[in-house]
N, C-alpha and C positions, 0 to 999 in steps of 0.2 A: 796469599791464598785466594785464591779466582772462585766466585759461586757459582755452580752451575744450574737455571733457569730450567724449571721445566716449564711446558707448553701448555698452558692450560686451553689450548682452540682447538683441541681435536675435532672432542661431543661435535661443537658448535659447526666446522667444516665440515665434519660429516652428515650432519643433517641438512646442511648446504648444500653438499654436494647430492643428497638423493633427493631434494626439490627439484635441482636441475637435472638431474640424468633419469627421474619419473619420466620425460617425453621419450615418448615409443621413436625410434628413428624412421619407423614408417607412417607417422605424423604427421598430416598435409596442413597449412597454415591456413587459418579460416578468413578470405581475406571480408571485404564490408557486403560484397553484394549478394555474397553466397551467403551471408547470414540474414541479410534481409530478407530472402528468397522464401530460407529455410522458417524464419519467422512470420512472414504472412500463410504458409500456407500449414507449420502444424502446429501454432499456438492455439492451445486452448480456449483463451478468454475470448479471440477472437472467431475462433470456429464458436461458442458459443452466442457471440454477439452477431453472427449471424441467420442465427435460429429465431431473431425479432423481425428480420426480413420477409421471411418465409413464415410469421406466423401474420402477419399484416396481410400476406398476398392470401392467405388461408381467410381472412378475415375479410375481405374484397369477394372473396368468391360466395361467402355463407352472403353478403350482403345481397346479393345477384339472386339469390331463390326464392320465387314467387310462392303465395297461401297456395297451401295443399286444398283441391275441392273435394268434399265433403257428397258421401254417397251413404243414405239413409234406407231402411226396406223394416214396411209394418206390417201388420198381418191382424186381421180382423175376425172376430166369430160373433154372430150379431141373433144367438141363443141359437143355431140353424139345429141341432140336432134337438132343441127340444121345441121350439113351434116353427122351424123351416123360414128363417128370415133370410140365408145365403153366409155368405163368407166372402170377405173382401180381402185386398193384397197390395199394399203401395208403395211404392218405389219414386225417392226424390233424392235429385241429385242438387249440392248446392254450393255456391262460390261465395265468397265474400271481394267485395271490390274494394281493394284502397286507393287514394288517389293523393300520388306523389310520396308515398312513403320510402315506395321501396328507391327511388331518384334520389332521395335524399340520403336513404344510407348508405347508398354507391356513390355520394359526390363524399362523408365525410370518412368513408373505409379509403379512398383512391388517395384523398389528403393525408392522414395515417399512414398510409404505403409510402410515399413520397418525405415525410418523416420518418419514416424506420430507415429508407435508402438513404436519407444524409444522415441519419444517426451512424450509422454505420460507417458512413465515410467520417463521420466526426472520430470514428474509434480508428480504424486504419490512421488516420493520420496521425493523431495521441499514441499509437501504437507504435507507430516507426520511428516518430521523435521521442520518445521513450527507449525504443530499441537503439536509435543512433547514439544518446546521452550513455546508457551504456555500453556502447563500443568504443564510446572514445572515455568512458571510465576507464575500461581494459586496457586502453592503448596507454593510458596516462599511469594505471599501474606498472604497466610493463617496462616503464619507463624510466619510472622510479627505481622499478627492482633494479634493470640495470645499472643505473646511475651506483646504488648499493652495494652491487656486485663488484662494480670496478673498483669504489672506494673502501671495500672489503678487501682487495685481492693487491690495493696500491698498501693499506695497512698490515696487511701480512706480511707485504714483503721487504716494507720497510722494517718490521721486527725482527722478519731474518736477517737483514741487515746488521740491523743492530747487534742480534745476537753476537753476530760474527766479531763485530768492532768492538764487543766487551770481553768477548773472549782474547781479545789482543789486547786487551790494556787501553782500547782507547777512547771507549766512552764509560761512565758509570754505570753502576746497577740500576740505582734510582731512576736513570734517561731511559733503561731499556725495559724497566717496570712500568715509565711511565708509556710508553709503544706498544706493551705489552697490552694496557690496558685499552688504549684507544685503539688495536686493531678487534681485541674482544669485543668491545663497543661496536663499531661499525659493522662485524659478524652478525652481531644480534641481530640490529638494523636491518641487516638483507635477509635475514631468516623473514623478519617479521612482513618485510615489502614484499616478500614472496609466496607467504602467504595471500594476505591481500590482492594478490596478483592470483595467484589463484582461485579466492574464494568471488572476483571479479567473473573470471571465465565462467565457475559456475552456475553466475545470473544469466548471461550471455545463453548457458544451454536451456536453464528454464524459460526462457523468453522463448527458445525454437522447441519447447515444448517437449525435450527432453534432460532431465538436468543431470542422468548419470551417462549422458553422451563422452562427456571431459575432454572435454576439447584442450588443448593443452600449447597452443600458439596461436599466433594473430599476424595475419598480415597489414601492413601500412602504417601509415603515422601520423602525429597531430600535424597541422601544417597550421597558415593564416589563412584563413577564407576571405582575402579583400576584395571585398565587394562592397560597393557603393549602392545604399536605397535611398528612392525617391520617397522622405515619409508619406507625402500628401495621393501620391500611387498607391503607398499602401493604403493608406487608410480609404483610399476611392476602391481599389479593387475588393478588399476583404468585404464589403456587403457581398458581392456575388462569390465569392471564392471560400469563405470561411463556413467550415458544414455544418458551424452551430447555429451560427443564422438563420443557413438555408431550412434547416431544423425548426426552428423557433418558427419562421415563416411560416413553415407547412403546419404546425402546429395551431398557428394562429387561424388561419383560413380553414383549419379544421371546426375551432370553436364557434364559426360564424356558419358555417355548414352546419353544425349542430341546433343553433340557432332556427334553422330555416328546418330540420326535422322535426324538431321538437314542436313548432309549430303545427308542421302537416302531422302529428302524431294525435293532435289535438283534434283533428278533424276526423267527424264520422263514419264506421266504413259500411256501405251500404253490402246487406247480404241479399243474394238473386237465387231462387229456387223453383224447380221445373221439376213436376211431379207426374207421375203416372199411376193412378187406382184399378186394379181389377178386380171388377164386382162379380158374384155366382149369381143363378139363376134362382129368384127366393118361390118357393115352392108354398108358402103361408097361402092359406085360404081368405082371408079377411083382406091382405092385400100382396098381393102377387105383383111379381117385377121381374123383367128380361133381364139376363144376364147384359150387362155394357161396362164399358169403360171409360173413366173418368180422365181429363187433368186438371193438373192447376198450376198455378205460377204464382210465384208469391217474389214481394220485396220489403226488405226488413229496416227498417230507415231507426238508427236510433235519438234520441234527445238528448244532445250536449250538454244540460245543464249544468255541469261539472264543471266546464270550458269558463264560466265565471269566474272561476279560479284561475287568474293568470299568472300566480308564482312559480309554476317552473319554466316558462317565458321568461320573464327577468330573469332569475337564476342561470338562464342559458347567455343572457344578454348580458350579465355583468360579466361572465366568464369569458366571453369573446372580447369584451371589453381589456377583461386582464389580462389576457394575452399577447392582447395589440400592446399593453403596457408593458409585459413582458419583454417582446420584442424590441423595443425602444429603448428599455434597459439594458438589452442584451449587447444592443448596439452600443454603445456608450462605454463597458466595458472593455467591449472590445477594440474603440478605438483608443484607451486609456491602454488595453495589455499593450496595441503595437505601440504605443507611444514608448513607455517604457521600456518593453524591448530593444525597441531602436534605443534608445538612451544608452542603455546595459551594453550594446553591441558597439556603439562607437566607444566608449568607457573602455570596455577590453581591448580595440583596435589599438587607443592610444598608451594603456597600458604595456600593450606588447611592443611599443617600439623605445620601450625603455631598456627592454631585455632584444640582445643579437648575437648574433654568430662571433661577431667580434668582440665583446665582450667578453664573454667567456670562453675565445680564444686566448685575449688578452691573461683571464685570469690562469690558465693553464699553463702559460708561458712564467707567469710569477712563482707558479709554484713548480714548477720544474726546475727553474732560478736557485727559487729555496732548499730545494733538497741536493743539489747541485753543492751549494755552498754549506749545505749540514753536513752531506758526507766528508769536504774540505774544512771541517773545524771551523767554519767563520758564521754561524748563524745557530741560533739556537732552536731544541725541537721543539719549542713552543711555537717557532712563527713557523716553522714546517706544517706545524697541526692546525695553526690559524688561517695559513695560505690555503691547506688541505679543506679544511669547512667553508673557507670564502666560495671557494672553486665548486663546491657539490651543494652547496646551498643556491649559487645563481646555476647549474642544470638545473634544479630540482624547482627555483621561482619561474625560470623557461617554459618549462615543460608542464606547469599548472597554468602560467600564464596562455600558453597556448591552449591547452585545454578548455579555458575558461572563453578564451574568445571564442573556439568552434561551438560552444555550449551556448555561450549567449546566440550565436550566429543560427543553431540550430533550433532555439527560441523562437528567434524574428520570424524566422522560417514558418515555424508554427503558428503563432498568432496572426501571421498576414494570412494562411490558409493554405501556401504555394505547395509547402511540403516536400521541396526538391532538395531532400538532402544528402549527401554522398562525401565520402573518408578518402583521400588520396590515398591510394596501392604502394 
């Protein structure tokens, strides 16, 4: 009496099958530079990060407006309607002069501008090696899934296989329970990489600032980026190339600018006033006066006494102080990230020439060997299923291993400042 198997892989195929057949067949593949594109220009955080630009040069311009002059008007009655002394009228107009003030907040507004313009290029470049790391996330899902898909669709058919050979009498129940269960297993597997592959794309749209775009393919693939750096290049060019530096620079020569207003802040500001009186004619008996017109000029000089006080001079002077220290720490980390970088990146280089095309040709040939000789009764399905996992476990260390070099590569990239990064098509 022959038992007949039912299939428990439907569910699991058919939710398979509608992750894959969800892509619309008028679907165009998003390849790396159409999503860079799409990423600088409608990400969010970055059209925000923008708005520090424009609020610096807004900031540059309020420094540039000189003191408003000051226009005074009095008016005099000097008892005229009760013993006729006249009535007078004066008009003074008056300026205050500073001297160096406003120089001084257009040299530390113009340093601020020149820090928000590399802050910003600091964010673009964080932003694309942010956006590249998740493209070659995507790729390296997609990659997986496949791998999943095939070792899903090689276990299904080796259980119809089997079916077939037990229906004949010629393998056992047990062997094809035990097929049964390892192509179940590896179904799951591809559900789950499919997901992941998925919920991948989905960061990819939020990055281009829209995240129910669903974008639902990718063009290109992990490759080796071998390329050879000069560390001591890097680490000479990253003072001028890295935008946190140039950042911190501007920053710094800002807090020595501040220095130098805070000073002229402290100084005097003399006010200048030029007046005009118009006197009536006093009509008083006792003492009578023509009508005339007066000026006067005046200058208002005040007493610094306060200027004894020189604590917020030093206060201005430690702070440019710390800045310069700033700086110099800043430096130091950053020749510390590239060092490390470079480390990480040769590390992956050497890694990946453990894994190659011949390798896991090789293994593909063993397990084609195996299965060869299980359908011919000479090999058991354990070492079909052990050949089967040697074989999708070196794609699957391939395909992180390349991932990992592009990653570190696209690191180095970053830390040296250069930012030239780009996915083979």
């Amino acid at each position: 009496m022959k038992t007949t198997l039912r299939t428990p892989l439907r569910p699991l195929a058919a939710l398979a099958a509608l992750l894959v057949l969800a892509v619309p067949a008028c679907c165009q593949e998003l390849d790396y530079g159409t999503f860079i594109s799409r990423v600088m220009q409608h990400n969010l955080d970055y059209a925000a990060a923008k708005l520090d630009l424009s609020i610096s040069e807004a900031d540059l311009s309020a420094a540039k407006k000189f003191t408003d002059p000051t226009l005074s008007a009095e008016y005099g009655n000097n008892s005229d309607w009760d013993i006729a002394m006249g009535q007078s009228l004066s008009f003074e107009l008056g300026k205050t002069i500073s001297f160096g003030k406003r120089a001084a907040r257009i040299e530390v507004a113009r340093h601020n501008l020149d820090a928000s313009d590399a802050g910003l290029k600091l964010f673009a470049l964080d932003l694309r090696a942010e956006a590249t790391l998740a493209f070659l996330d995507a790729l390296l899902a997609r990659d997986l899934a496949t791998i999943g898909q095939q070792n899903a669709q090689h276990m299904q058919s080796l259980y119809r296989s089997d079916s077939l050979r037990h229906a004949t009498g010629e393998l056992s129940e047990i062997d094809v329970m035990q097929t049964r269960l390892e192509a179940n297993i590896a179904q799951q597997d591809y559900i789950a990489l499919m997901v992941d592959y998925r919920n991948a794309l989905v960061q990819l749209d939020l990055l281009m600032g829209s995240p129910a775009r669903s974008t639902q393919s990718l063009a290109g693939h992990l490759t080796s980026p071998i390329q050879e750096y000069d560390l001591q290049a890097l680490l000479q060019g990253a003072d001028t190339l890295r935008p946190d530096l140039m950042q911190q620079r501007h920053l710094a020569l800002a807090s020595q600018s501040e220095v130098t207003q805070t000073r002229r802040e402290r100084m005097p500001d003399i006010d200048l006033a030029v007046g005009v009186n118009l006197n009536s004619r006093v009509h008083n008996e006792e003492a009578p006066a023509p009508q005339f017109v007066g000026y006067t000029v005046g200058v208002s000089i005040p007493l610094p006494i306060s200027n004894l006080n020189r604590a917020d001079v030093r206060a201005s002077q430690y702070k440019a102080q710390q800045a310069q220290l700033q700086t110099d720490i800043l430096r130091q980390q950053a020749q510390a990230e590239i060092i490390k970088a470079h480390n990480n990146y040769r590390s992956a280089l050497s890694r990946l020439t453990d894994y190659n095309t011949v390798i896991i040709l090789n293994a593909r040939q063993v397990l084609d060997g195996k299965m060869y000789a299980y359908r011919r009764g000479e090999t058991s399905l354990l070492e079909v299923i052990n050949a089967q996992h040697t074989y999708n476990e070196l794609q699957q260390a391939y395909a992180q291993c390349l991932h990992s070099c592009m990653s570190a590569w696209v690191e180095l990239e970053r830390c040296a400042g250069t930012g030239q990064f780009s996915v083979a098509q």
